[in-house]
C-alpha positions as CSV (number, residue, x, y, z in Angstrom):
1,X,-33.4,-60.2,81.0
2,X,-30.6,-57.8,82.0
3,X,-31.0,-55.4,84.7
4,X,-29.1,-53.1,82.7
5,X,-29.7,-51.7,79.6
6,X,-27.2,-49.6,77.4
7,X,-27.4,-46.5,75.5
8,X,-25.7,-45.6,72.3
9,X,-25.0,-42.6,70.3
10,X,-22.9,-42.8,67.3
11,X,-21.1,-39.5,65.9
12,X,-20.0,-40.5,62.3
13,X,-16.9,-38.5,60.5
14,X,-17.1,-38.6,56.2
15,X,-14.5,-37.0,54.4
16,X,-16.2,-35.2,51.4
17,X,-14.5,-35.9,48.0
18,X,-14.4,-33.3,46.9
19,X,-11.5,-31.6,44.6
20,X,-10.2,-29.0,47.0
21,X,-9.6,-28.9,50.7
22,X,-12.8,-27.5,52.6
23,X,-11.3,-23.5,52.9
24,X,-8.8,-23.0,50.7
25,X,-7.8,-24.5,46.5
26,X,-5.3,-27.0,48.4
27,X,-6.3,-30.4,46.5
28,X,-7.8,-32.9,49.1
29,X,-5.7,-35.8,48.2
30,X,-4.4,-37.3,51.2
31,X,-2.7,-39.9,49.3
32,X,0.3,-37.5,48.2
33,X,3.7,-37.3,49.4
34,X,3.7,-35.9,53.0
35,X,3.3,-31.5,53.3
36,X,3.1,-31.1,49.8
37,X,-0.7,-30.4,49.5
38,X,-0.2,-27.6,52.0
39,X,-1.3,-23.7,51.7
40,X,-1.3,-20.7,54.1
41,X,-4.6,-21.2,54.8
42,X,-4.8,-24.6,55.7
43,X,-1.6,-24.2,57.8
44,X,-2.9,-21.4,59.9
45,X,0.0,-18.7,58.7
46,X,-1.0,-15.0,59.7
47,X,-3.1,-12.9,57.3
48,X,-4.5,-16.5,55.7
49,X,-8.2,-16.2,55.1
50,X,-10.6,-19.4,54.6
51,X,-13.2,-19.8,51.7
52,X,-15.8,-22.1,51.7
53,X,-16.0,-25.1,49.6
54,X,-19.5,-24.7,48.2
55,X,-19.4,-28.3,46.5
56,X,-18.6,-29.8,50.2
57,X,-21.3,-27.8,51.4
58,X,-24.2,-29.0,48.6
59,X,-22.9,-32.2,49.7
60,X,-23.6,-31.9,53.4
61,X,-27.2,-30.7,52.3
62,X,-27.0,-33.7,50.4
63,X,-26.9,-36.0,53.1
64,X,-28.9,-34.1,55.4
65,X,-31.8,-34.3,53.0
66,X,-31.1,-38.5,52.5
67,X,-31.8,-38.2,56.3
68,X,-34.8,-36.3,56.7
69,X,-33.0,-33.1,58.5
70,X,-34.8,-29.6,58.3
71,X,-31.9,-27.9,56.3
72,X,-31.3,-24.7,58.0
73,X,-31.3,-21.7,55.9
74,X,-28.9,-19.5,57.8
75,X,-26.2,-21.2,59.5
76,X,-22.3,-20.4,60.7
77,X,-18.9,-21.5,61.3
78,X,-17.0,-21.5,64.7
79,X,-13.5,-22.1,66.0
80,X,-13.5,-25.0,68.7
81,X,-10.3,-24.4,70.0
82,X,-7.7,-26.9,71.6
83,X,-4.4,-27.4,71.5
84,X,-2.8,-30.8,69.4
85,X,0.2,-31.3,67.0
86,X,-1.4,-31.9,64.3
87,X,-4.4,-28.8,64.3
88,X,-1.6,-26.3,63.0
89,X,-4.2,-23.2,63.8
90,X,-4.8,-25.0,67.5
91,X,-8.3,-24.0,66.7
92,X,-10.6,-26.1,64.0
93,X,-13.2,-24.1,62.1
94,X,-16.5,-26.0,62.8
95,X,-20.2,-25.7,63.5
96,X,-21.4,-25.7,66.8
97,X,-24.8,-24.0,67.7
98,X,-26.0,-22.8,64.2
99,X,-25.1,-26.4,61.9
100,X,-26.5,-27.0,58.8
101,X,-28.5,-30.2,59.0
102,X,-30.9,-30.4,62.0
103,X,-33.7,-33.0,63.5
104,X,-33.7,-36.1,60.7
105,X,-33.9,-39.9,61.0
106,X,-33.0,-42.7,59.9
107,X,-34.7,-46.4,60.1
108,X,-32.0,-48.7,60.7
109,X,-33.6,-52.6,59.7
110,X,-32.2,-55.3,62.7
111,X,-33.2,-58.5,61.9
112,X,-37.0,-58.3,62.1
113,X,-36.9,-55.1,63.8
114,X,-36.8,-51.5,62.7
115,X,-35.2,-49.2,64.8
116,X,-35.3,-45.4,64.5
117,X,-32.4,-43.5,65.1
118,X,-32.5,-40.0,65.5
119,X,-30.1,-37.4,63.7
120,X,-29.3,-34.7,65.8
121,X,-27.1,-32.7,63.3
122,X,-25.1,-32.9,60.3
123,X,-22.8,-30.3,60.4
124,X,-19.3,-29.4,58.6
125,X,-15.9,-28.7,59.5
126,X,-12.0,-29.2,58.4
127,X,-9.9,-32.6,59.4
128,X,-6.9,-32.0,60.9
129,X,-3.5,-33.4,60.3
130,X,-2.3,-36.8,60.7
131,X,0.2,-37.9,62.8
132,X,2.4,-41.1,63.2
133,X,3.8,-42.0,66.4
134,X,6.7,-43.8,65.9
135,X,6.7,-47.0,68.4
136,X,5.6,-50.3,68.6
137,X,2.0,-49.9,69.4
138,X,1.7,-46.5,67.5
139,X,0.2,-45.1,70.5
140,X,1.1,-41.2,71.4
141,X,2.2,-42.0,75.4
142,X,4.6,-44.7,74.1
143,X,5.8,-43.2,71.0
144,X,9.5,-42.7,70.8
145,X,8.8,-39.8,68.1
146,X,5.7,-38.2,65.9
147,X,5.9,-37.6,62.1
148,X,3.1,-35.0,61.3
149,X,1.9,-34.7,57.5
150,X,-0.3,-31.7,57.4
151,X,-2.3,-33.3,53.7
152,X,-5.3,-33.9,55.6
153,X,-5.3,-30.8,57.1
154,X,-8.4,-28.7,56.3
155,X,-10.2,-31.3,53.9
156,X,-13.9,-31.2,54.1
157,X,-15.2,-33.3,57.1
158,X,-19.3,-33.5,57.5
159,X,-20.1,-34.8,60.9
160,X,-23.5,-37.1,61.4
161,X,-24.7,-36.9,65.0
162,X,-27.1,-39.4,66.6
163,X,-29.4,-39.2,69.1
164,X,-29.2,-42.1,72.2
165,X,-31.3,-44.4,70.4
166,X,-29.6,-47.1,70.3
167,X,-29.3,-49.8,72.6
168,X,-27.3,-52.9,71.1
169,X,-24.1,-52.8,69.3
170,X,-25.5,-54.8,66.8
171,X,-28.1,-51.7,66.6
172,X,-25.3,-49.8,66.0
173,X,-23.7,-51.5,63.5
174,X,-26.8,-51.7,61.2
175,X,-26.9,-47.9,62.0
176,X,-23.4,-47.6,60.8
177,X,-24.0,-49.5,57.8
178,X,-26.8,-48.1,56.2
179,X,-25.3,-44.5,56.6
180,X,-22.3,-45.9,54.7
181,X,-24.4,-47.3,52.0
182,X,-26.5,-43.2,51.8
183,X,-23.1,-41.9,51.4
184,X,-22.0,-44.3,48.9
185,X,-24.9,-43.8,47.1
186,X,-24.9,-40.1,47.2
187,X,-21.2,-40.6,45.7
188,X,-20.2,-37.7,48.6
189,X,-17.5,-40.0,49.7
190,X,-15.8,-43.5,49.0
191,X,-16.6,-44.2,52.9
192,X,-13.4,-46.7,52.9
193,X,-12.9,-47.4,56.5
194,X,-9.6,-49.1,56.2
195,X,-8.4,-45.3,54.7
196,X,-9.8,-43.4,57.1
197,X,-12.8,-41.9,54.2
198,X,-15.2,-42.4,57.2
199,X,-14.5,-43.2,61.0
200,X,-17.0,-43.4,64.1
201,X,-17.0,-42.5,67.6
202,X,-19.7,-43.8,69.8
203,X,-20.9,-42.4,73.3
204,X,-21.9,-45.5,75.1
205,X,-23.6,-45.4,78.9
206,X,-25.5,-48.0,81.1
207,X,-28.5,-47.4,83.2
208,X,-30.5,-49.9,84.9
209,X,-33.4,-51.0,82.7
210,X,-36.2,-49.5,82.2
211,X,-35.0,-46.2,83.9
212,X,-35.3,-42.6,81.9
213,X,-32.2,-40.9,82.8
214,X,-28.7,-41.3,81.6
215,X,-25.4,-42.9,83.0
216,X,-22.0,-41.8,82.7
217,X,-20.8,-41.1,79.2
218,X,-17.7,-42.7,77.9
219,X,-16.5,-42.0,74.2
220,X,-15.1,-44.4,72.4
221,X,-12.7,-44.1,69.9
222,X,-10.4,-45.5,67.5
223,X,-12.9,-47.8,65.3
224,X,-11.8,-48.5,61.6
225,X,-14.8,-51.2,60.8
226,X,-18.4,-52.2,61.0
227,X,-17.0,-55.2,63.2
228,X,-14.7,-53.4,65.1
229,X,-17.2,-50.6,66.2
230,X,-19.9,-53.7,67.1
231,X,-17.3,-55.4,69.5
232,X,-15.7,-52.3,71.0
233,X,-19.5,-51.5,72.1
234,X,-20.0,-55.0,73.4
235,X,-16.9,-54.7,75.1
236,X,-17.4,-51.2,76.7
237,X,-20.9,-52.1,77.6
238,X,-19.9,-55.4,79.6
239,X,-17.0,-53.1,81.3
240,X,-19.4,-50.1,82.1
241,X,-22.2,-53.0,83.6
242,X,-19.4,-54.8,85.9
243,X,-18.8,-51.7,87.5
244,X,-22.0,-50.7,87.7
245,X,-22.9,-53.9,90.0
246,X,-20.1,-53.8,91.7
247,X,-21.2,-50.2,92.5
248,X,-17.7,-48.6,91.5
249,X,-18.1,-45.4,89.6
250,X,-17.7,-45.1,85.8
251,X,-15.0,-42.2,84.6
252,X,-16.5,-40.0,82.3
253,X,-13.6,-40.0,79.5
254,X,-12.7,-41.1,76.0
255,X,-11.3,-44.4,76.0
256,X,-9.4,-46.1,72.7
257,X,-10.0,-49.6,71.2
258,X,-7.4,-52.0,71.1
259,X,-8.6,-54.5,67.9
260,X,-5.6,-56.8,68.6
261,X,-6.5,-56.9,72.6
262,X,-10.4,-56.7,72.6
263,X,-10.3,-54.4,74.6
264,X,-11.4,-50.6,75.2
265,X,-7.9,-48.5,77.2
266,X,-8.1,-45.4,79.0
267,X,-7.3,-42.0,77.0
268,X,-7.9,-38.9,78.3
269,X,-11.0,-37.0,80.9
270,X,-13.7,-36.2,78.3
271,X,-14.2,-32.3,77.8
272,X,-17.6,-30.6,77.9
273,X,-18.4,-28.7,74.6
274,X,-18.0,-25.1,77.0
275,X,-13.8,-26.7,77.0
276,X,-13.7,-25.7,74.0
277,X,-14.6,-22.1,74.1
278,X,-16.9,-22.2,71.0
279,X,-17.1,-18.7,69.1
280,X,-18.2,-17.5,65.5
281,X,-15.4,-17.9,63.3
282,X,-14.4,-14.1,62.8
283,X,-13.0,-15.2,59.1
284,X,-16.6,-16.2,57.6
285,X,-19.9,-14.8,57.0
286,X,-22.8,-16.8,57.6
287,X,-23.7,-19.8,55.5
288,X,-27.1,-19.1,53.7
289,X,-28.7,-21.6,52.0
290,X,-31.8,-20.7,50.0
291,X,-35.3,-22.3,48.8
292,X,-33.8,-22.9,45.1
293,X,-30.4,-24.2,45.9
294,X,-32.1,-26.7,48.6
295,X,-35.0,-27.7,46.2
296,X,-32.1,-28.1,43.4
297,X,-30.2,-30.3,45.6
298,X,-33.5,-32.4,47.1
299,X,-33.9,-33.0,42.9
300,X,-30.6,-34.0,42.4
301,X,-30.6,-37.1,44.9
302,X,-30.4,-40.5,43.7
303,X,-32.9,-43.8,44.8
304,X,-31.6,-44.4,48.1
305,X,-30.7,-47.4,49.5
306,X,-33.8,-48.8,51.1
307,X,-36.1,-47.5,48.6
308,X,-33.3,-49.5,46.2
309,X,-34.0,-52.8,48.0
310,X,-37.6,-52.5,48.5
311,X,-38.1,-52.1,44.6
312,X,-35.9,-55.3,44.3
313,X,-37.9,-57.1,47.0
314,X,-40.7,-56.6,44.4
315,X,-39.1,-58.0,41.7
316,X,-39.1,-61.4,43.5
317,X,-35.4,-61.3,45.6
318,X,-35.5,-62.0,49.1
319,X,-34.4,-59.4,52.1
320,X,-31.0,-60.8,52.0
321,X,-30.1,-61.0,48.3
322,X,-31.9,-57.6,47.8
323,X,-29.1,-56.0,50.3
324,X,-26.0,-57.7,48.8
325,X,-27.5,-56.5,45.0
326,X,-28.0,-53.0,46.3
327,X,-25.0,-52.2,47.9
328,X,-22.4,-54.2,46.3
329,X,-20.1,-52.5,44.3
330,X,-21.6,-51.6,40.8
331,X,-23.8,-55.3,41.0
332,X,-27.0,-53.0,40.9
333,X,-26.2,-51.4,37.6
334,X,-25.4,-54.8,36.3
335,X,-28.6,-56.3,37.7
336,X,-31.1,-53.3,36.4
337,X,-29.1,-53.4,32.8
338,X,-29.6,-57.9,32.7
339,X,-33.3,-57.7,33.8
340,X,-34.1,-54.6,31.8
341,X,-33.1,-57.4,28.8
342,X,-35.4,-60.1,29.8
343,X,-33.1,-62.0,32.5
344,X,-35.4,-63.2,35.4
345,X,-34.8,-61.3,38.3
346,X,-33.8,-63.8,41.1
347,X,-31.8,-65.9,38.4
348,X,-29.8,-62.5,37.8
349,X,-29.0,-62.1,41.4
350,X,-27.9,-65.6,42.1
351,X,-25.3,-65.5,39.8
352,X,-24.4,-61.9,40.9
353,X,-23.8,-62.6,44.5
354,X,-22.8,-66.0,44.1
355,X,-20.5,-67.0,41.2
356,X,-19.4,-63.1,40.2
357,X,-18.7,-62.1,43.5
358,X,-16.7,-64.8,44.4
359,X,-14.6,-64.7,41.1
360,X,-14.2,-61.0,42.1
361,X,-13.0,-62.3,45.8
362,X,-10.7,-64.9,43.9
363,X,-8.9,-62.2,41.3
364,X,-9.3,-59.0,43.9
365,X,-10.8,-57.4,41.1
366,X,-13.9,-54.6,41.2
367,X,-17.0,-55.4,38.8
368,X,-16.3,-52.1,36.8
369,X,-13.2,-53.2,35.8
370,X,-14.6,-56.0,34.3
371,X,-16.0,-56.5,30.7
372,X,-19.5,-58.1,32.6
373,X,-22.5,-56.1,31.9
374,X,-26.2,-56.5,32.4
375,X,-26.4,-57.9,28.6
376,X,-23.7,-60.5,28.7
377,X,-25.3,-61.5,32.1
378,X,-28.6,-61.9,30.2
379,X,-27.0,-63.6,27.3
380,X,-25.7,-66.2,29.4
381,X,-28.8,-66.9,31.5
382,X,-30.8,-67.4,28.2
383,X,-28.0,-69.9,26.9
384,X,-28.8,-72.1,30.0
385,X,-32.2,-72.3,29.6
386,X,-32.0,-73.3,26.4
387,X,-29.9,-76.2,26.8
388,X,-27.1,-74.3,24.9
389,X,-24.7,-74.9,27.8
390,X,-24.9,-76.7,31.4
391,X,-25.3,-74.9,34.6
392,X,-21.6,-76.5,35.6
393,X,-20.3,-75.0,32.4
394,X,-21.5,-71.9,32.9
395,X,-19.5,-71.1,35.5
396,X,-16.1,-71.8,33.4
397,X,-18.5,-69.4,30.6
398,X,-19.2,-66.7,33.2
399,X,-15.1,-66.6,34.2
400,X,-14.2,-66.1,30.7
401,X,-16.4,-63.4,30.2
402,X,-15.1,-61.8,33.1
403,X,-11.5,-62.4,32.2
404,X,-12.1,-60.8,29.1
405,X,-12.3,-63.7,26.3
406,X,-15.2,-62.5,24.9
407,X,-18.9,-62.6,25.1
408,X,-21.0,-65.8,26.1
409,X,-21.4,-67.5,23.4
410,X,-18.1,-66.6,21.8
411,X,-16.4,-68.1,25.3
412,X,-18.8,-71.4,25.4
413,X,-17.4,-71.9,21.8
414,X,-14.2,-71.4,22.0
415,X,-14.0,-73.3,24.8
416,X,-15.7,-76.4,23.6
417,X,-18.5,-75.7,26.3
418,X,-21.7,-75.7,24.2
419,X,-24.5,-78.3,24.9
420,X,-25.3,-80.9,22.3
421,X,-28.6,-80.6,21.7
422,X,-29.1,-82.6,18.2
423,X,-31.5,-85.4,19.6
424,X,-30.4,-87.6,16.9
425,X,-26.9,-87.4,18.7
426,X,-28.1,-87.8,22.1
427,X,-30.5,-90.8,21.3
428,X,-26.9,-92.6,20.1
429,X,-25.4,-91.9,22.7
430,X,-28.3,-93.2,24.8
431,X,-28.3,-96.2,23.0
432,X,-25.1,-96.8,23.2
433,X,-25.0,-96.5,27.3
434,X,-27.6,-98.8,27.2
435,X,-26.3,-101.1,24.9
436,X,-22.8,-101.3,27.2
437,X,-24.9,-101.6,30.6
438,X,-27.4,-104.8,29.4
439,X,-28.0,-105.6,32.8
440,X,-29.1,-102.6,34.3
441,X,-30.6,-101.7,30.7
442,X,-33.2,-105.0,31.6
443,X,-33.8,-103.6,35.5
444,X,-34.9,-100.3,33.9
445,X,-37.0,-101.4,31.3
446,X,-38.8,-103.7,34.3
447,X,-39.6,-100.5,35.6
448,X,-36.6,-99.5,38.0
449,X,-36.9,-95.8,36.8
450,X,-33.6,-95.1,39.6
451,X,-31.4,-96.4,37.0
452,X,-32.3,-93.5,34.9
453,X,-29.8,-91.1,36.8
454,X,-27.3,-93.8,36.4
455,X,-27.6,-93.8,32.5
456,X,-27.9,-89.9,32.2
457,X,-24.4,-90.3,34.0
458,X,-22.9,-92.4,31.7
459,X,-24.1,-90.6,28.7
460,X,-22.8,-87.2,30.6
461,X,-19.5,-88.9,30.7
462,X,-19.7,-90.4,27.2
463,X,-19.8,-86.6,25.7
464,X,-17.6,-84.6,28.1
465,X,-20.4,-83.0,29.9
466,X,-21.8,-81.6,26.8
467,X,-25.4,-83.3,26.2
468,X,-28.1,-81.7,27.6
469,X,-29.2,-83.8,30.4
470,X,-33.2,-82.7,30.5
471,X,-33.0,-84.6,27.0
472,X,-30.9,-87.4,28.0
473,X,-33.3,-88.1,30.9
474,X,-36.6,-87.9,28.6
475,X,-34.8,-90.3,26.2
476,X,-33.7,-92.8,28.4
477,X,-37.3,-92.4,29.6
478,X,-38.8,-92.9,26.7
479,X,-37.4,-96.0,26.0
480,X,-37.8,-97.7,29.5
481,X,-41.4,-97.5,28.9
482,X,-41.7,-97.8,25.4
């Protein structure tokens, strides 16, 4: 055991998508050529007043509610004022003292364990701008030069702020990850890490185990994955204990990741919350969020994610399987529509996270843009167990459904794919395997009953894959010992 223990906090960023930027009627795509989604307000011109985006805010009660938060029924905005390129204002309108979303949880499944995390706040605020620095390693201190597209500047950004609960970075991952999946399922964001939809900092310290205070803080920063946030932790919290026993002191600062390097690198002293010199946003009135729009709202919220997997787990699918159906990509609405018409369960979800997915992998397509649905699904399950078409040639069935050839059956025909079932056929066949093989033909009839896979093989062979080899076998069975 380790005579030092780490603590985590994670502080989770979510762009909202919403239509319009989070204070003025800019539209919040990002994606747009650079400075043209741009307004007054969100470029901090004199006399530009902000208006809140109500949708962005019912969003952020949203979440907060998903997490268990006591949604605050007054609350306020605040500048937090610094100075960088991109933050045209060089003050961004936050929450600080009075945030929306306070005291939730979330239980965060780690292999056998359940770990608790505690939410401190969910709160709202504006993104700032995003800047390019032009140089080999994109970094600002060896940039030759700084493009600055102002977009992004003043889209909604809800904040999710942990307690230290967390002690692993594989803790922290999970944590990660099932906050992902709430937002995804609350459809308040797409959450795509690689754009930048949702991007984590994590305050990591050591302390010797066992102890009750804290250690040094260091923020780390620059974290576009699940994996990349699990290694930069392990990296940070090997670096922080090495020091620690060699008794050199830890910096309290806010250090970068380096994915290509594996490594966390210095960036700048980290501030105290007073460096920001915190004050009610003059601009706005207090936020007030009342009984009827909360209830509305608490209505409104879909099955989350762990209740989602639970209910599968009860319809037969193991932890594992019940995560991938859950959360991947539209595979639960094909799985509830397949067993709502009479597919079993587990058989559903087999072929959902195994052959689908990985035809989906194969083309780089998305399940919605497919023509699979819960029906054809079903359709095709039922065709196997009734000997209308091999488990083999399913697969090549399945991948012309999703291709768009047609429906099950209409694929399996026109591909030549259906199973002969006609026992009159399959007995000729049968006898004529055994009428080709006389040697092997006398073993089995003597009572060698291993020669019946060898003869279902050559009567597999004999019709292209087609015959139904449950009857083959009970065939050639019969007439061994008849």
């Amino acid at each position: 055991m380790s005579a030092w223990e780490a603590v985590i906090g994670v502080e989770t960023h979510v762009e909202l998508g919403t239509a319009s930027k989070m204070f003025c009627g800019c539209p919040a795509d990002t994606t747009a050529e650079p400075n043209t989604n741009v307004c007054p307000v969100c470029l901090g011109l004199p006399g530009a007043l902000p208006v809140p985006n109500e949708r962005a805010i019912e969003m952020t009660v949203a979440v907060g509610l998903a997490l268990g938060c006591r949604i605050a029924a007054d609350s306020e905005f605040s500048r937090k004022n610094y100075f960088y390129a991109d933050l045209p204002k060089n003050y961004q309108i936050s929450q600080f003292d009075l945030p929306l979303c306070l005291e939730g949880s979330l239980d965060v499944e780690v292999g056998e364990q359940t770990v608790a995390v505690g939410i401190t706040r969910v709160h709202l605020e504006e993104d700032t701008g995003k800047s390019t620095h032009l140089g080999e390693t994109g970094r600002i201190h060896e940039a030759d030069a700084a493009l600055i597209d102002f977009n992004r500047c003043g889209v909604p950004l809800m904040e999710v702020v942990t307690e230290p609960d967390m002690r692993t970075p594989e803790q922290a991952r999970a944590y990660a990850d099932e906050l992902r999946a709430i937002v995804l399922a609350l459809g308040v964001s797409d959450a795509r890490l690689e754009e930048g939809s949702l991007r984590f900092d994590a305050n990591v310290s050591v302390r010797p185990a066992g102890a009750e205070g804290l250690g040094v803080k260091v923020e780390v920063k620059n974290m576009n994955s699940l994996r990349s946030l699990q290694r930069a932790l392990a990296h940070e919290i090997e670096r922080q204990t090495a020091l620690a026993e060699a008794g050199e002191p830890i910096a309290q600062e806010t250090r970068h990741w380096d994915e290509a390097a594996g490594v966390t690198k210095p960036g700048r002293s980290k501030e105290q919350s007073s460096d920001y010199r915190y004050f009610p946003e003059p601009d706005l009135v207090p936020l007030h969020v009342g009984d009827e729009q909360r209830d509305r709202i608490a209505a409104s919220l879909p099955e989350l994610p762990a209740a989602r997997r639970a209910r599968y787990r009860g319809m037969g699918l193991d932890a594992g399987t019940a995560r991938l159906v859950a959360e991947g990509d539209g595979l639960d609405e094909v799985f509830e529509e397949a067993a709502a018409a009479g597919a079993d369960p587990q058989a559903a979800a087999t072929w959902l996270t195994g052959e689908v997915v990985a035809h989906l992998r194969r083309t780089d397509a998305r399940l919605g843009a497919t023509p699979l649905d819960g029906a054809a699904l079903a359709a095709l399950l039922a065709m196997i167990d009734g000997g209308e078409v091999s488990a083999t040639a399913a697969k090549a069935v399945l991948a012309g459904v999703l291709d768009g050839e047609g429906s099950p059956r209409e694929v399996a025909e026109a591909r030549d794919l259906m199973q002969i079932g006609d026992a009159g056929a399959l007995e000729a066949a049968v006898d004529e395997a055994l009428a080709a093989h006389p040697d092997e033909a006398g073993r089995l009839r003597d009572g060698d009953m291993k020669l019946i896979g060898f003869f279902v093989g050559r009567v597999m062979q004999a019709t292209g894959g087609k015959a139904d080899p449950r009857m083959v076998s009970d065939l050639i069975r019969g007439k061994a010992t008849g």
